[in-house]
C-alpha positions in Angstrom: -7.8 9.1 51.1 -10.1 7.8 48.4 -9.2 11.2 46.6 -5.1 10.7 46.6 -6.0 7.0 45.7 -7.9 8.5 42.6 -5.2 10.9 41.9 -2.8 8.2 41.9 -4.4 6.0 40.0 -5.3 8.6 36.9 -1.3 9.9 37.1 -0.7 5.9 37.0 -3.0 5.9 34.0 -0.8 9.1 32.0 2.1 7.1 32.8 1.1 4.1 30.7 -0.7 6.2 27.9 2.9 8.2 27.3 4.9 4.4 27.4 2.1 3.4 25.1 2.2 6.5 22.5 6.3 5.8 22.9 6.0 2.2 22.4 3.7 2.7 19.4 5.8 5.4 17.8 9.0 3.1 18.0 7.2 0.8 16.8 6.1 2.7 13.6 9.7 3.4 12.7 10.8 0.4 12.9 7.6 -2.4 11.3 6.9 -2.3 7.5 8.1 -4.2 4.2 11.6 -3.6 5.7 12.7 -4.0 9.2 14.9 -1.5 10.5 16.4 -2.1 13.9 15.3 0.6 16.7 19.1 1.7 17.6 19.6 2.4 14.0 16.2 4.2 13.8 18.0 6.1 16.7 21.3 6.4 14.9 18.9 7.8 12.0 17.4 10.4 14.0 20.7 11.7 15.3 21.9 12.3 11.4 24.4 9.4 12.0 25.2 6.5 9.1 23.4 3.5 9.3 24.4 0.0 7.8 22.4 0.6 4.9 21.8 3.5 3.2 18.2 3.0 2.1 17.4 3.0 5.6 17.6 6.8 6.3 15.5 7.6 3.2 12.3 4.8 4.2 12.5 6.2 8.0 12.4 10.4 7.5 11.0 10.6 3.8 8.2 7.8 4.1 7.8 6.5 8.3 8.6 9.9 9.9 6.0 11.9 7.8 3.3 9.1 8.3 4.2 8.7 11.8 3.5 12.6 12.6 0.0 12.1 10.4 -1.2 9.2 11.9 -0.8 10.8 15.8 -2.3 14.6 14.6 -4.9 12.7 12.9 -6.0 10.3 15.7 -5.3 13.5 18.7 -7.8 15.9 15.6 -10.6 13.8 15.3 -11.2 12.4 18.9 -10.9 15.9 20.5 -13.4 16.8 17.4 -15.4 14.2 18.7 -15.5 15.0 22.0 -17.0 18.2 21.4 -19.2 16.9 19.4 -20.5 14.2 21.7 -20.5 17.5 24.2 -21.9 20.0 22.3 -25.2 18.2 21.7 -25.3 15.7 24.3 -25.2 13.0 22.2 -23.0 10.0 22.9 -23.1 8.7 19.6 -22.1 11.7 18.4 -18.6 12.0 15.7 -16.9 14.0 13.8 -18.4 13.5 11.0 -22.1 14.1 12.1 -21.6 17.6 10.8 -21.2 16.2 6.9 -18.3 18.3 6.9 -16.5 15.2 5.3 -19.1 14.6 3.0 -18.5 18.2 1.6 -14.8 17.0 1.3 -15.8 13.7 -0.4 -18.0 15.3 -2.8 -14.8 17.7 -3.8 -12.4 14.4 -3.9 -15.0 12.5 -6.0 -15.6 15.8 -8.3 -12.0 16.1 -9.0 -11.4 12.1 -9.6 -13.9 11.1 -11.8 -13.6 14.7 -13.5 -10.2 13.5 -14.5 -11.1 10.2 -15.2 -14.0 12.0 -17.7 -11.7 13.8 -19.5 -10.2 11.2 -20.8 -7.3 10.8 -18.7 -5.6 7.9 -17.1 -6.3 8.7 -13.1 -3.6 7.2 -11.6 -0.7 8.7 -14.6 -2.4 12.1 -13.7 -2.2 11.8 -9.9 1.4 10.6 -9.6 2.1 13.7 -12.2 0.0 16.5 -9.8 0.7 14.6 -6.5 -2.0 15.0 -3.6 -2.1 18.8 -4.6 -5.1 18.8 -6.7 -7.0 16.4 -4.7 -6.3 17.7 -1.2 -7.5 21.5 -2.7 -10.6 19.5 -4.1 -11.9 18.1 -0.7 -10.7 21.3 1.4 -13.2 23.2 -0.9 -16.3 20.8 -0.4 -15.3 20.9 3.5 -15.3 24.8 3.4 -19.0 24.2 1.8 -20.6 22.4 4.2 -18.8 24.7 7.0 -20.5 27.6 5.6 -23.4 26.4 5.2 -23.8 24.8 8.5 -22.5 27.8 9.9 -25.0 29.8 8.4 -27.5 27.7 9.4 -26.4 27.6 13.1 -27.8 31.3 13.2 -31.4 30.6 13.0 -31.7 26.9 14.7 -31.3 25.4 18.1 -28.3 22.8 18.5 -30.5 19.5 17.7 -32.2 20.6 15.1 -28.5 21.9 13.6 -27.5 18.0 14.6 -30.4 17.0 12.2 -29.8 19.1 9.2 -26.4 18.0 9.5 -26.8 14.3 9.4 -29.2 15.4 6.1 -26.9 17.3 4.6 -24.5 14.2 4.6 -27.3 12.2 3.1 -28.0 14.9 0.1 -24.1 14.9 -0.7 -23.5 11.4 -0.8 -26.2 10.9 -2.7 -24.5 12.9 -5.5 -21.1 11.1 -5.3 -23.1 8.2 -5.8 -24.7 9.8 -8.6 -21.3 11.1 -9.8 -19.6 7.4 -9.6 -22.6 5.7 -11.3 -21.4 7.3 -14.1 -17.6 7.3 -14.2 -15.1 5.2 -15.8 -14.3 2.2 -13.7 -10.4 3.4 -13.2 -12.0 6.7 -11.8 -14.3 4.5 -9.7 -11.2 2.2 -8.3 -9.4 5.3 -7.6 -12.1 7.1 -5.3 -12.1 3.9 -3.6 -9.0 3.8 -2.8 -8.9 7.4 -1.8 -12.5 6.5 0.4 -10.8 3.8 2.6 -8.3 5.8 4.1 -4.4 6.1 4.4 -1.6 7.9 6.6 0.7 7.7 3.6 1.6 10.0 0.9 2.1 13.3 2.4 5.5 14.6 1.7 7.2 17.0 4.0 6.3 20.0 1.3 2.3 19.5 2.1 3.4 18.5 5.6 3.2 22.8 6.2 0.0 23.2 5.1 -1.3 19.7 7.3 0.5 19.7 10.5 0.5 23.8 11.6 -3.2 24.1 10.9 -4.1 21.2 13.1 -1.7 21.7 16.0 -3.4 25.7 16.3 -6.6 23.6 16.3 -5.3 21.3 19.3 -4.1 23.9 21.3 -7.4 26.2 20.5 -9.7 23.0 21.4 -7.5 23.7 25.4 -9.5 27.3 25.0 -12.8 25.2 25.1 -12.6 23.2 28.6 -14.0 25.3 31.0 -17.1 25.8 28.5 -17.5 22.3 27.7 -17.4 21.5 31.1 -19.9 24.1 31.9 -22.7 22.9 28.9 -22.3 19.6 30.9 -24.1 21.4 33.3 -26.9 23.0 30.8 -27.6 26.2 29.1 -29.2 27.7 32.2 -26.2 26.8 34.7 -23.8 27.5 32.1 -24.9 31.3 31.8 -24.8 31.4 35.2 -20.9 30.4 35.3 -20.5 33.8 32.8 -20.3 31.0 29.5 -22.2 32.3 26.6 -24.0 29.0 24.7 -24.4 30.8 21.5 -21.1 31.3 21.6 -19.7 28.2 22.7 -21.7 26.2 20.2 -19.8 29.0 17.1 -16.7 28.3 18.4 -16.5 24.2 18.9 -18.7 24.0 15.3 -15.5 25.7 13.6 -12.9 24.2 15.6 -14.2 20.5 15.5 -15.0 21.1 11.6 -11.1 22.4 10.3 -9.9 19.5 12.3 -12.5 17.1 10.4 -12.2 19.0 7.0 -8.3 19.2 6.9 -8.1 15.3 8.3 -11.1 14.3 5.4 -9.1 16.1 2.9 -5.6 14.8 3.4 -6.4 11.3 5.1 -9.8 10.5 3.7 -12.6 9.2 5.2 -11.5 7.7 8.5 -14.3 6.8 10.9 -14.6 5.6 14.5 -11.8 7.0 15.9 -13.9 10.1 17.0 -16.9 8.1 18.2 -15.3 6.0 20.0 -11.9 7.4 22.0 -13.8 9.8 24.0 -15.7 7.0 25.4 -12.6 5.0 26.1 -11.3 7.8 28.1 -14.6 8.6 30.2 -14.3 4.8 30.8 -10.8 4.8 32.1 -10.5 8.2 33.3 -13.7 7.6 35.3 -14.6 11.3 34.7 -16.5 13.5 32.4 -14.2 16.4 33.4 -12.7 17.4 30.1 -9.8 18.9 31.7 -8.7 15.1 32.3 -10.4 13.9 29.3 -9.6 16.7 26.1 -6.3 16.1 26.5 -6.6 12.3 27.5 -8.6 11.8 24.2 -5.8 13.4 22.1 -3.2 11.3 23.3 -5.1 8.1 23.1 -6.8 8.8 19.4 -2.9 9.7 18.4 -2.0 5.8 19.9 -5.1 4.5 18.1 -4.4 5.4 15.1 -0.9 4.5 15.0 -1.9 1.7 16.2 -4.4 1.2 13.3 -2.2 2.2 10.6 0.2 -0.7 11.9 -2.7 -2.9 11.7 -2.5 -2.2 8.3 0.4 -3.6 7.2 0.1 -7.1 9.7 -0.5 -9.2 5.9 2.5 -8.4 4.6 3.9 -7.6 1.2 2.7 -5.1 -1.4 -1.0 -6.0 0.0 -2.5 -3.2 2.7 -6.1 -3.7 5.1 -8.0 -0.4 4.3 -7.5 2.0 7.2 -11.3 2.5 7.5 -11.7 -1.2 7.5 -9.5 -1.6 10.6 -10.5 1.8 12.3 -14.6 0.5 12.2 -12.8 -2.9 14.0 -11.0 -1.4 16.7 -13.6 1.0 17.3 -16.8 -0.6 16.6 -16.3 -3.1 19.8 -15.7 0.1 21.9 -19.2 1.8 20.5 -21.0 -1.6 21.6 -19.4 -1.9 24.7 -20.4 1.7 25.7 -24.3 0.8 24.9 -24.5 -2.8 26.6 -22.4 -1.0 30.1 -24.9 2.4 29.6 -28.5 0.9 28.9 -29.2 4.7 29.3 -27.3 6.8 27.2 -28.3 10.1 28.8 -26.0 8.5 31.6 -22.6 8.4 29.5 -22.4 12.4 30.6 -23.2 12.2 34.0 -20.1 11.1 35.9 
């Protein structure tokens, strides 16, 4: 009995997550500087004519696009951080603990403040080039650290991989400081902008490059369930269940870092949402199974972050929140949460 009332309550729980990811999507169409009324949003859709005719270019040339980077970015970077958090045991664990974004934040900052050195007003160049030159930039720094973490996961064990990582993050950032300590202050204002984050500004032509990569990403991360499920276990029990570790740890390092370096390189730096959903899910979920949770995480990191880009625009006007700003708030509380209800961490795995 108490396993149908578990049953129930977790199909319950699906129910409300796909209202939710409806409810937020709707919601995205139809909330910015102009409102735009849901049935004509519909009418929109359907290729029929709306009131004004505006209305059809601001929903599928500007909302539509954002609306489909905000949920692959959100479903990316919490399964990313669920294997992260898995793959070394490590509830505090994110995407990002790789410094696979820090090799696609040096390549932003390199090609920024390289413009800006040159001579060139940043923000003519940009709007002339588009995201192209940028996105390439931090793709490149991404496919750096990749290799050289992957190289490194060769000859050391999976904590001492989490360490160089974490020091690897440290060394790069340490030249883009270097790097904006001596740019021109437009260059500087520009890699700001670029560091706190943003759904916006990729146009259906980049949208084949962003969106296949990351859906073959999602669906591959479905590949990895039975073997996360089995490192749960341990190394030992995991060989016994036929699941390789050495293996395992090769595949979820590339999968978790394209999702991270293709996020980092077309979104920015966007924290939290990695740390912090698969948490949420364990929580709800009441599991650690990550045949409930993988897919739970996607779904819930797409809400969040459309969600959080929303939050963006709540001032109003020309004037945006950074993304990064409002990610740390929704998620930070979560983080906190998780450490005041688990006094031991080693726990957060065990259910």
């Amino acid at each position: 009995m108490s396993l149908l009332s578990a049953q129930t309550n977790r199909g319950r729980l699906w129910l409300c997550l796909f209202i939710l990811f409806t409810f937020s999507a709707a919601l995205s169409l139809t909330v910015g500087s102009v409102r735009i009324p849901l049935f004509q949003i519909i009418r929109i859709l359907g290729g029929q004519q709306v009131a004004q005719n505006n209305w059809g270019l601001i929903v599928l040339e500007y909302r539509l696009p954002k609306l489909i980077v905000a949920a692959l970015a959100g479903a990316a970077l919490s399964v990313a951080g669920l294997q992260m958090q898995t793959l070394f045991r490590n509830p505090l664990a994110d995407p990002f603990i790789l410094g696979i974004s820090s090799g696609a934040n040096l390549g932003a900052a390199l090609v920024i403040l390289a413009i800006a050195g040159n001579g060139v007003h940043f923000l003519s160049k940009i709007s002339a080039l588009g995201n192209f030159q940028l996105t390439v930039a931090a793709s490149l720094g991404a496919l750096m650290v990749f290799l050289i973490i992957m190289i490194l996961a060769r000859r050391v064990h999976t904590m001492t991989l989490l360490i160089t990582g974490v020091l690897i993050g440290y060394i790069v950032n340490a030249m883009v400081r270097i790097l904006i300590q001596a740019a021109m202050p437009d260059a500087v204002q520009a890699y700001l902008s670029w560091t706190f984050g943003s759904f916006a500004g990729i146009a259906w032509s980049e949208m084949k490059y962003y969106a296949p990569f990351l859906m073959i990403a999602l669906l591959s991360s479905l590949l990895t369930i039975r073997s996360l499920n089995a490192l749960l276990l341990g190394d030992i029990y995991a060989r016994s269940l036929g699941v390789n570790p050495q293996k395992v740890r090769w595949l979820l390092i590339i999968n978790a870092s394209i999702m991270t370096g293709i996020v980092t390189a077309y979104c920015g730096l966007i924290g939290f949402i990695g740390m912090a959903v698969p948490h949420l899910c364990r929580s709800l979920f009441s599991t650690s199974d990550h045949l409930t949770v993988l897919p739970a995480s996607a779904l819930l990191g797409a809400i969040i972050a459309i969600l959080a880009d929303l939050l963006t625009q709540v001032v109003g006007g020309s004037f945006m929140l950074p993304l990064n700003s409002v990610t740390a708030i929704l998620g930070g509380p979560v983080i906190l949460w998780v450490l005041l209800k688990k006094k031991n961490l080693s726990r957060v795995f065990d259910r």
